[in-house]
C-alpha atoms as one frame of an Amber mdcrd trajectory, in Angstrom:
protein
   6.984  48.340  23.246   8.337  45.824  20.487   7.288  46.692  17.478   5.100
  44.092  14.887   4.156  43.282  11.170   0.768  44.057  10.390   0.788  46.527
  13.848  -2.550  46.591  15.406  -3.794  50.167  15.910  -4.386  50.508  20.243
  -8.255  51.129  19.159  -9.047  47.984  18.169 -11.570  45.881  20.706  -9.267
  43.338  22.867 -11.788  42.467  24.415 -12.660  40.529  21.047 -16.079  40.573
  21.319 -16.052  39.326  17.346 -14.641  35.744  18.479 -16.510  35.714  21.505
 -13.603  35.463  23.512 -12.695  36.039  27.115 -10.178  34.484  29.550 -10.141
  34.177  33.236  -7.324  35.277  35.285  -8.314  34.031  38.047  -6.274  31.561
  39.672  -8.804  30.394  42.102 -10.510  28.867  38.972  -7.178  26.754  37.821
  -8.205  24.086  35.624  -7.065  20.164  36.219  -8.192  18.255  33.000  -8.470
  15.472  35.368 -11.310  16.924  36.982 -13.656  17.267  33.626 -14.340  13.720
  33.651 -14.051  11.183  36.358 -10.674   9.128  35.609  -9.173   6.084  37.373
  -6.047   6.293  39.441  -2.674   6.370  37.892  -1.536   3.724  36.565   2.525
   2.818  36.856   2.892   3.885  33.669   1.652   7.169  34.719   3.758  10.002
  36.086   2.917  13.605  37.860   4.792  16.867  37.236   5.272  18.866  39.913
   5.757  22.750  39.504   9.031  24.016  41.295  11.747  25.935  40.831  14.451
  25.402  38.058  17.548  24.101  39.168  18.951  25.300  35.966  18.924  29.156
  36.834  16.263  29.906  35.765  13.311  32.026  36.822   9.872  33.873  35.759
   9.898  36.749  33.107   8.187  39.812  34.252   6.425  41.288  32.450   8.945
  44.308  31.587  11.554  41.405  30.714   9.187  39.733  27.955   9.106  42.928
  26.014  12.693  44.011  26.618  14.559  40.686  26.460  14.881  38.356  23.131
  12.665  35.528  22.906  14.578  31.910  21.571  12.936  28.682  21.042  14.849
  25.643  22.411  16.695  22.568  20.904  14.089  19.799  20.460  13.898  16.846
  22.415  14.637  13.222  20.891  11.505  12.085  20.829  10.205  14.546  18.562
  12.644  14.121  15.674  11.324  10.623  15.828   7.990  10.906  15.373   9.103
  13.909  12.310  10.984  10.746  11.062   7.482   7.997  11.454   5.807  10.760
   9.355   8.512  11.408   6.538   8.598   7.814   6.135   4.200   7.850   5.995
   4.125  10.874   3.618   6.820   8.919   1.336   4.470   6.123   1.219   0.963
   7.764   0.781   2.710  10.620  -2.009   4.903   7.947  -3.260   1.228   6.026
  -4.069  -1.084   8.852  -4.844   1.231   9.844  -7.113   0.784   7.107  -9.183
  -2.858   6.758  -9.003  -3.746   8.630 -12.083  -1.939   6.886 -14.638  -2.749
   3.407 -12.523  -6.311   4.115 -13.129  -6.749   6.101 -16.315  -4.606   3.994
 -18.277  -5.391  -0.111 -19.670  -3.017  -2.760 -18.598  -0.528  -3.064 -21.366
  -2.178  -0.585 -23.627  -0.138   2.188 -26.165  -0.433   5.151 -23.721   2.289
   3.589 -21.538   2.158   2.215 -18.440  -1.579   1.399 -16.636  -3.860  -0.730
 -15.224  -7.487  -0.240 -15.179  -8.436   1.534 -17.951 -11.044   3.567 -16.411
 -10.276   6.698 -18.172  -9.593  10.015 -17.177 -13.284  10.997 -16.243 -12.922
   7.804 -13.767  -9.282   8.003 -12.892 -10.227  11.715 -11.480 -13.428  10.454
  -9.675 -11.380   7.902  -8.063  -8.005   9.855  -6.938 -10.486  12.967  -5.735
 -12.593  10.322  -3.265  -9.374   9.148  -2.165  -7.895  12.598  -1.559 -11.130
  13.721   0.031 -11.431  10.354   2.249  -7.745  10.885   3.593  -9.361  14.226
   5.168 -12.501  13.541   6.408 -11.549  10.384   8.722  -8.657  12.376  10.679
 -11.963  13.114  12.425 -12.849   9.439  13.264  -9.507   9.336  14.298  -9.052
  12.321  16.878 -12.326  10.673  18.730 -10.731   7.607  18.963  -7.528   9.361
  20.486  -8.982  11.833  22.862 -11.580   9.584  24.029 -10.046   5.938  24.261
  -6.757   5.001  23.223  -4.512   7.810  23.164  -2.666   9.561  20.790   0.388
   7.189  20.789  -1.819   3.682  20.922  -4.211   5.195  17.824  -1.089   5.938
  15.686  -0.116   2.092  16.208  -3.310   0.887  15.386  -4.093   2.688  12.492
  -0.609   2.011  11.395  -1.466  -1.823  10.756  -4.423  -0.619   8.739  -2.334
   1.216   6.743  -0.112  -1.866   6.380  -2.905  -3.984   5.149  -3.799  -1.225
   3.012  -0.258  -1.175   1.027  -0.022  -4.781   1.084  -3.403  -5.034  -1.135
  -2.141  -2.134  -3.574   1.198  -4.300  -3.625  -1.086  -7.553  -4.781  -3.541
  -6.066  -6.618  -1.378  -4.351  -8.500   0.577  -7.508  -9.957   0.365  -9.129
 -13.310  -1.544 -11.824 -12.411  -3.929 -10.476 -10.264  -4.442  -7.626 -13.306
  -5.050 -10.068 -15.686  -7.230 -12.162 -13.483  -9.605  -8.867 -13.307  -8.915
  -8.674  -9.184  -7.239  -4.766  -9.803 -10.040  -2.767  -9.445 -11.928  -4.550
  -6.260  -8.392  -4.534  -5.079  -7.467  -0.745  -5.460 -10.913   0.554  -4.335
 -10.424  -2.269  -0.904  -6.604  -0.613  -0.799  -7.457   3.252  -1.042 -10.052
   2.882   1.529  -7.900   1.312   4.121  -4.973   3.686   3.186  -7.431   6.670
   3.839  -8.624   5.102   7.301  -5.091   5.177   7.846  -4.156   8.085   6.701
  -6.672   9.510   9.022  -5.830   7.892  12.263  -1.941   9.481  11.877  -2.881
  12.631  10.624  -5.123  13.456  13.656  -2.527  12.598  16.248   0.709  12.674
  14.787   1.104  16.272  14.768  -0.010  17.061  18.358   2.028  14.006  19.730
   5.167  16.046  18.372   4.593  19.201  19.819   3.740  17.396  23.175   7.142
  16.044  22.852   7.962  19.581  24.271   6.623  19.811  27.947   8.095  23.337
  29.057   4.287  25.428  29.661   5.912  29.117  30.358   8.637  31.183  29.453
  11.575  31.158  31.272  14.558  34.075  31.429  18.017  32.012  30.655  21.703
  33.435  30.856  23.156  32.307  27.514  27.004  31.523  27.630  27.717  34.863
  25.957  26.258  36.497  29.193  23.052  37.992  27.582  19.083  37.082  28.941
  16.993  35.467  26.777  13.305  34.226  27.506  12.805  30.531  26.565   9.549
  30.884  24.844   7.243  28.003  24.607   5.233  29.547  21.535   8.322  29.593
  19.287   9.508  26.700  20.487   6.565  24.971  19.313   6.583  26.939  16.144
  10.222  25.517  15.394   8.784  21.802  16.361   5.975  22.298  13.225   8.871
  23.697  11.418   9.990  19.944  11.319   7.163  19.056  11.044   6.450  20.131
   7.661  10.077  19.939   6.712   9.730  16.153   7.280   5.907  15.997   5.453
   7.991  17.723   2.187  11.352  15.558   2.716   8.906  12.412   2.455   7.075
  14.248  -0.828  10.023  13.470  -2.722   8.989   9.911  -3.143   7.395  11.398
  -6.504  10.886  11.493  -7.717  11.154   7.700  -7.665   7.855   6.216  -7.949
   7.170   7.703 -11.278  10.674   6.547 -12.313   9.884   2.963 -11.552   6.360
   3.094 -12.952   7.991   3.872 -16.866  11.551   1.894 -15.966  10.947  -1.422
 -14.342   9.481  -4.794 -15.637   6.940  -4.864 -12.582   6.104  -1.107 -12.995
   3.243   0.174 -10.259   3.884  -2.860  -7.789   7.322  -2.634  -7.820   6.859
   1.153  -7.054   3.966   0.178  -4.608   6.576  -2.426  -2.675   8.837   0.458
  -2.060   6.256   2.714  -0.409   5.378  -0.472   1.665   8.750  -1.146   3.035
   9.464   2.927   3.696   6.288   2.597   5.781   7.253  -0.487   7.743  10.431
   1.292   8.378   8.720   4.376  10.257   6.647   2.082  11.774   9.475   0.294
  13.325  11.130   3.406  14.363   7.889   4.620  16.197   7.421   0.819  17.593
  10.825   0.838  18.863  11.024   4.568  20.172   8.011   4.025  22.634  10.124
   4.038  25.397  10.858   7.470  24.446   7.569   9.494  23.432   5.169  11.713
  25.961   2.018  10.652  25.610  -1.275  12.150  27.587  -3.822   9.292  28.197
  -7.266   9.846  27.115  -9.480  11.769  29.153 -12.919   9.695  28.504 -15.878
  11.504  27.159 -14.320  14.979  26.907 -15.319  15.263  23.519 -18.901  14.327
  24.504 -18.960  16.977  27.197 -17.429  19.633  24.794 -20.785  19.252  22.605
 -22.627  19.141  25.417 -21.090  22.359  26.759 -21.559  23.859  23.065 -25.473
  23.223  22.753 -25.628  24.812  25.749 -23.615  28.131  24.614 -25.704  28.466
  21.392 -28.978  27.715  23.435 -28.160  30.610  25.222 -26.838  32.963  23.007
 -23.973  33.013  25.503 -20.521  31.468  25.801 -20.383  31.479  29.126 -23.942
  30.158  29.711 -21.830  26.162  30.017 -20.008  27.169  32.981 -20.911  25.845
  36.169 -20.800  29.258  37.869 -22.903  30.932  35.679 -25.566  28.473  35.829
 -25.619  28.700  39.479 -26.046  32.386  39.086 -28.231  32.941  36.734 -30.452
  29.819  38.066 -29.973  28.312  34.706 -31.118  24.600  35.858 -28.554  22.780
  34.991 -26.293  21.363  38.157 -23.795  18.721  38.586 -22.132  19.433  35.342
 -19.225  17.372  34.815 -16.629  20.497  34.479 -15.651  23.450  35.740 -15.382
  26.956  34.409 -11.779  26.264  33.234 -12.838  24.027  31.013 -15.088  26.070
  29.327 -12.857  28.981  28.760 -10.179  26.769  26.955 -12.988  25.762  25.041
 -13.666  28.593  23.794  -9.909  29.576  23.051 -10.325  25.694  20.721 -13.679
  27.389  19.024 -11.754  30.565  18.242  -8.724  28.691  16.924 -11.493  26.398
  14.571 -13.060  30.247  13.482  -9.677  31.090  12.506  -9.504  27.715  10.025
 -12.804  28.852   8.354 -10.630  30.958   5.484  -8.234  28.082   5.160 -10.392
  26.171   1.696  -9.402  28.936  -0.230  -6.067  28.245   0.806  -6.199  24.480
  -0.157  -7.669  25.667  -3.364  -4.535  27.281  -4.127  -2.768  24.413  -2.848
  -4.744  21.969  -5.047  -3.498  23.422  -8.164   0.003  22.675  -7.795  -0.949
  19.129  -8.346  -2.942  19.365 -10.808  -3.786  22.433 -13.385  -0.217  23.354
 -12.803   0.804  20.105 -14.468  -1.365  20.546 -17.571   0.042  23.829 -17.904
   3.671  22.731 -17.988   2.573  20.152 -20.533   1.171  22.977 -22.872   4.649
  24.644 -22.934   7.791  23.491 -24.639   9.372  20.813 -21.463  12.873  20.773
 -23.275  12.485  17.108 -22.461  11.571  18.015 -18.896   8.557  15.813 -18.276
   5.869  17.841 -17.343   4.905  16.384 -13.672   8.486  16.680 -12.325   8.006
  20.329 -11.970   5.457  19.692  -9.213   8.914  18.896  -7.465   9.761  22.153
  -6.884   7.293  23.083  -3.981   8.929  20.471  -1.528  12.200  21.632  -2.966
  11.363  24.975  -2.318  10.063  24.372   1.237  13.138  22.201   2.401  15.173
  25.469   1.028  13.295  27.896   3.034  12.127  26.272   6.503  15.812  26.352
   7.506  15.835  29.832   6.319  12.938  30.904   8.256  13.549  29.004  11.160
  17.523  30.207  11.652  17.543  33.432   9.636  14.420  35.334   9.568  12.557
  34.893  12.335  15.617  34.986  14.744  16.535  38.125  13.046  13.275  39.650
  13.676  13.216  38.674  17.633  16.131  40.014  17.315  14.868  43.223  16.473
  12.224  43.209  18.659   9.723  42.754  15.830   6.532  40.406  16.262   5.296
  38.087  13.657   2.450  36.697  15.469   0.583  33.596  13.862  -2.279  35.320
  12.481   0.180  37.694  10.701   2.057  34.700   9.708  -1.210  33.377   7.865
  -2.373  36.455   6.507   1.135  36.843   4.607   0.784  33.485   3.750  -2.673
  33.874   2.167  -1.204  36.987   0.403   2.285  34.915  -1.578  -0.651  32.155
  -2.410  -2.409  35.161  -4.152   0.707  36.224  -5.653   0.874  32.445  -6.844
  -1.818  32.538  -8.943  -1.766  36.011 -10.312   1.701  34.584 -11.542   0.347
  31.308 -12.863  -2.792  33.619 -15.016   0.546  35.592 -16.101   2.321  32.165
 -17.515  -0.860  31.080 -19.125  -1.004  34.508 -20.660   2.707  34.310 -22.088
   1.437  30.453 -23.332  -1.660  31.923 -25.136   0.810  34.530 -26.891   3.160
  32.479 -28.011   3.179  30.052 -31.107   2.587  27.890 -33.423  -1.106  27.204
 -31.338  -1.419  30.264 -29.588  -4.837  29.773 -27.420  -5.231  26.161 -28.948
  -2.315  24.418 -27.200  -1.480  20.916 -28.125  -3.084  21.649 -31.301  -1.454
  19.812 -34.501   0.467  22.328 -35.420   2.796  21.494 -32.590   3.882  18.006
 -33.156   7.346  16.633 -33.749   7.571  13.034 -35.159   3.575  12.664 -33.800
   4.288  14.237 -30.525   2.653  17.722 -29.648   5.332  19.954 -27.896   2.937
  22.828 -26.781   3.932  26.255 -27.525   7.052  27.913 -27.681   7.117  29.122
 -24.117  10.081  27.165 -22.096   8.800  25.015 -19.086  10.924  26.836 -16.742
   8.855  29.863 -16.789   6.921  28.099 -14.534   8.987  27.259 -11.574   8.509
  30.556  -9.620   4.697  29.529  -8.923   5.582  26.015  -7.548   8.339  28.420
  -5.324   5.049  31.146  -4.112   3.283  28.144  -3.010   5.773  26.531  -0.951
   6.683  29.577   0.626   2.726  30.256   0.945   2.545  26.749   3.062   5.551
  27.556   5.319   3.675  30.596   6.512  -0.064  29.414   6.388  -0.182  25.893
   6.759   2.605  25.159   9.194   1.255  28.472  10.968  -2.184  26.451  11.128
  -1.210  23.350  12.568   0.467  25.226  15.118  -2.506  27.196  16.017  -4.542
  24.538  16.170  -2.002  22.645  18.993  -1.794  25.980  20.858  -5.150  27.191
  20.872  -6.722  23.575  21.663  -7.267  21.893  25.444  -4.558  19.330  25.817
  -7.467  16.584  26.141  -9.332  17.786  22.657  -5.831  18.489  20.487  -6.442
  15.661  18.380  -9.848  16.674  17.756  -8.952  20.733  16.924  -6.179  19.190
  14.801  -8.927  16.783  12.590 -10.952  19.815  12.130  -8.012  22.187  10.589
  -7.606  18.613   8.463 -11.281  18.736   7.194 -10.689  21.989   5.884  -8.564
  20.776   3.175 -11.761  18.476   2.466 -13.741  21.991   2.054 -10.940  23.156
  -0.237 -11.145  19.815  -1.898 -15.050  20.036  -2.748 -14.833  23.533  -4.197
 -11.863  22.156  -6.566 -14.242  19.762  -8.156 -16.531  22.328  -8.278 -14.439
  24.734 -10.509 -13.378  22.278 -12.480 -15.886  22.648 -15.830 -13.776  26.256
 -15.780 -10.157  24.028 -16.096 -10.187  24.308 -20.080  -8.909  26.857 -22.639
  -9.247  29.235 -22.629 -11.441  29.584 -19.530  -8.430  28.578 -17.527  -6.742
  32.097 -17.360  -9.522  33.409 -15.688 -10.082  30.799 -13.158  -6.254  31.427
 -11.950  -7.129  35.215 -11.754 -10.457  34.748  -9.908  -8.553  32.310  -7.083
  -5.661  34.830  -6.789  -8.204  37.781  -5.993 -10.137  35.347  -3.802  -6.893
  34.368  -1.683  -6.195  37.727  -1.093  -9.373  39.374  -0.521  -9.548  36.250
   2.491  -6.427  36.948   3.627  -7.185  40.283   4.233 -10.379  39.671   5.544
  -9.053  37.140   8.038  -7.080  39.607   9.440  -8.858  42.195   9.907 -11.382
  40.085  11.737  -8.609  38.703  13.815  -5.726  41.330  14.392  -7.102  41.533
  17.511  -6.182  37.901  18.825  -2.340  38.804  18.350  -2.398  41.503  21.813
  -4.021  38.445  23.850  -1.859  35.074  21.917   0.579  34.842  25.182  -2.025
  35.076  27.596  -4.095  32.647  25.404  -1.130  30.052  25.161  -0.413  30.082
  28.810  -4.196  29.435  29.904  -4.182  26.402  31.794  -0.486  26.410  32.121
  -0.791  27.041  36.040  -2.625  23.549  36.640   0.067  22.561  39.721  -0.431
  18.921  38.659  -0.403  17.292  35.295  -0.528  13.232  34.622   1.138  12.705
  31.585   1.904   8.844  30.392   5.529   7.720  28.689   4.756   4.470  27.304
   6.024   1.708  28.359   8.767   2.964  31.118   9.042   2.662  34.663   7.346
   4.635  37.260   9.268   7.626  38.129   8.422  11.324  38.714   8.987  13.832
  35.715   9.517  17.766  36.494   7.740  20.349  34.264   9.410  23.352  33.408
   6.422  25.109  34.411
């Protein structure tokens, strides 16, 4: 038996009666997603996969070989290192702006504090950038209904991509001399972040499952490599590589904030001319997922299967019983409800979708974490001697550090560990990742210790004491210092957040994976809230404290998490290959020909 980080003692219940959890082998029950909902024929457009045998050599693990042999993920297909490149090119754009926003807003046009626009203040620059931040993860939900129920993922991206567009194009204006001095900046901006966020949330939803679906193998596979040894192709890490791009491309794209804020201080046109970058990086992605349609998988929707899953829910907590929404139950246990418009398959991948969204409930603490990068991290730096390092380049180090160590991960580590027959299943993978954004913090209260220590203002940073030709230069603590906590986050993400968007593709029905997606996206909106909320404790010398009471909290829910959910890593093959023996699947390549595409089922 391979062994596994975190191992999981043989007494613990499998039967996970704490998630609520059970799966049916049964292949007479095989679920077709087709048959939840009454669908039209297939279009042209539309093509079946047949299951048959590979012509490639090769065959069904058993189950002796998927302990024994090493597990590899596969090269990825073209189509999904274009849709990693439409979202570095959208995360330049919407970091490249947000970045910005804060000065933008806080600062009057033309005033002594250098470059701004509004003059709202800081009280109403924060108010502003938090609704925006807060709005960009809350309508990822408005945008997985629109996906999974009408358009399509692929068709929703496109859509909301033009509102995005008109979105940039009235920061671009608004953000110009004239319209600035003609008092148009504010109606402008608050018109602009609102159709950014809409945006924002239409690509978020559906972006990262139409990547992963880019990859169409559904179960493992024993290979003869050219060296002569067996391998099993393994869909799960497979998958796990494709969010490994993923999030390599969303922290690629991040380093817009090395140019944006450059332009804002440098150039005569300062925010626009930043602004009209971000536009044209956008239009650029767009083109490339415009012109790679061809290309893409894309399931069509599957009607009102969002509708039926609440349906199917009310039903499950009106009977204090999961399985009181299937069909055979009901006709057992002369429940009264007939002709319900799915079958038991249905309802036990919903249930594997409402354990994955149980497994998101830790993840605000997370984002609280995450937040701070962003944002008390920055007034830290400032309160230390920067060496003429400005103070909100050092934010730069998280991408930095997660472009360093994806490749790492993805080529080093975790091949070296299938190597050695050692598991790292994903709620392992979380847990650790909850456990370096603890470390994180305790680090940060450590820094803001030294800070306090040190001279000439000691707990009173900034104070006058500090200034050089009218400049305060914090105390004498060097910026540096700092860097390893931007470093514990990044590597905190790779684990936890990459880890959850992964979860929340495998876990979900193929019809509801934009929805499952939105709702690991609206926990950063939880994370979000309870930021503003600890924000009267962001001041000296309170602030110590508040890193040391977030580092205890990440790792007491780390912890916490996984003891509540060890238990899911003994059943995560058998939970990713539910559904996988459907014999027929209809999936849609936009705008091709007709023509008959094999699974390698």
């Amino acid at each position: 038996m391979a062994d596994e980080i975190f191992p999981v003692s043989t007494k613990d219940n499998l039967s996970l009666n704490t998630t609520e959890l059970t799966i049916s082998t049964d292949k007479k029950s095989a679920f077709s997603e087709r048959s939840c909902t009454p669908s039209p024929p297939p279009s042209r457009a539309e093509h079946q996969i047949s299951v048959e045998s590979d012509d490639n050599g090769e065959s069904e693990p058993t189950a002796e070989e998927k302990v024994e042999l090493r597990h590899v993920a596969e090269n990825l297909p073209l189509s999904a290192w274009l849709v990693a490149v439409v979202e570095l090119c959208e995360r330049f754009s919407y970091y490249g702006c947000q970045g910005l926003f804060q000065n933008f807003v806080q600062r009057p046009y033309n005033g002594r504090e250098g470059p701004g626009a509004l003059g709202l203040g800081q009280h109403g620059a924060t108010g502003l950038v938090t609704f925006f931040q807060f709005w960009c993860y809350v309508t990822p939900i408005f945008g997985a209904i629109v996906a999974d129920q009408y358009l399509g993922k692929y068709k929703t991206i496109v859509y909301f991509c033009m509102i995005y567009i008109v979105g940039l194009i009235v920061l671009f204006v608004s953000s110009l001399p004239f319209s600035l001095e003609a008092g148009s900046g504010l109606g402008g901006f608050i018109c602009a972040i609102i159709l950014i966020g809409l945006g924002t949330g239409g690509i978020k939803a559906n972006v990262s499952p139409l990547i992963a679906e880019q990859y169409t193998r559904k179960k493992m596979a024993v290979k003869t490599l050219p060296s002569g040894e067996r391998v099993i192709l393994d869909p799960a890490l497979t998958i796990q590589r494709i969010y490994m791009l993923f999030y390599l491309s969303v922290n690629v794209g991040s380093l817009s904030v090395l140019a944006t804020p450059y332009m804002e201080y440098k150039l005569s046109w300062s925010f626009s001319s930043a602004y009209l970058l971000c536009l044209c990086m956008f239009i650029l992605g767009f083109v490339v997922l415009v012109l790679g349609r061809n290309k893409y998988i894309v399931r069509p929707p599957k009607g009102s299967i969002i509708t039926n899953a609440f349906r199917a829910v009310i039903i499950m907590i009106k009977n204090r019983n999961t399985d009181a929404a299937k069909p055979s139950w009901q006709a057992e246990n002369n429940g009264g409800l007939n002709n319900l418009a799915w079958n038991d398959q249905f309802i036990d991948e919903l249930k594997r979708a409402l354990v994955a969204c149980k497994v998101f409930a830790v993840f605000p603490i997370f984002w609280v974490v995450y937040n701070q990068f962003s944002t008390n991290f920055i007034s830290q730096a400032g309160q230390m001697n920067t060496h003429g390092i400005p103070n909100d380049l050092m934010q730069n180090f998280d991408p930095i550090a997660i472009i360093v160590f994806v490749p790492i991960l993805d080529r080093i580590i975790y091949p070296m560990l299938q190597k050695a027959r050692i598991k790292f299943p994903p709620v392992n993978r979380i847990t650790l990742g909850f456990t370096v954004a603890s470390f994180a913090m305790a680090y940060a209260a450590i820094v803001q210790h030294l800070i306090y220590s040190a001279g000439p203002c000691y707990k009173s940073p900034l104070c006058p004491a500090s200034e050089v030709n009218g400049v305060a230069q914090g105390n004498d603590v060097h910026i540096a210092v700092q860097a390893p906590a931007y470093i514990f986050v990044g590597i905190a993400e790779i684990l936890a957040s990459v880890t959850g968007y992964e979860y929340a593709y495998m876990k979900a029905p193929p019809s509801m994976r934009s929805f499952v997606q939105a709702m690991f996206l609206l926990t950063y909106a939880f994370g979000a809230a309870i930021s503003e909320a600890l924000s009267p404790t962001a001041k000296d010398p309170l602030i110590l404290w508040m890193y040391a009471g977030i580092s205890i909290a990440a790792l007491v829910a780390g912890w916490v998490f996984w003891f509540c959910f060890r238990g899911l890593n003994k059943l995560e093959d058998e939970m990713n290959e539910l559904g996988a023996d459907e014999e027929v699947e209809v999936i849609k390549s936009e705008g091709s020909s007709e023509k008959e595409v094999k699974s390698n089922a």
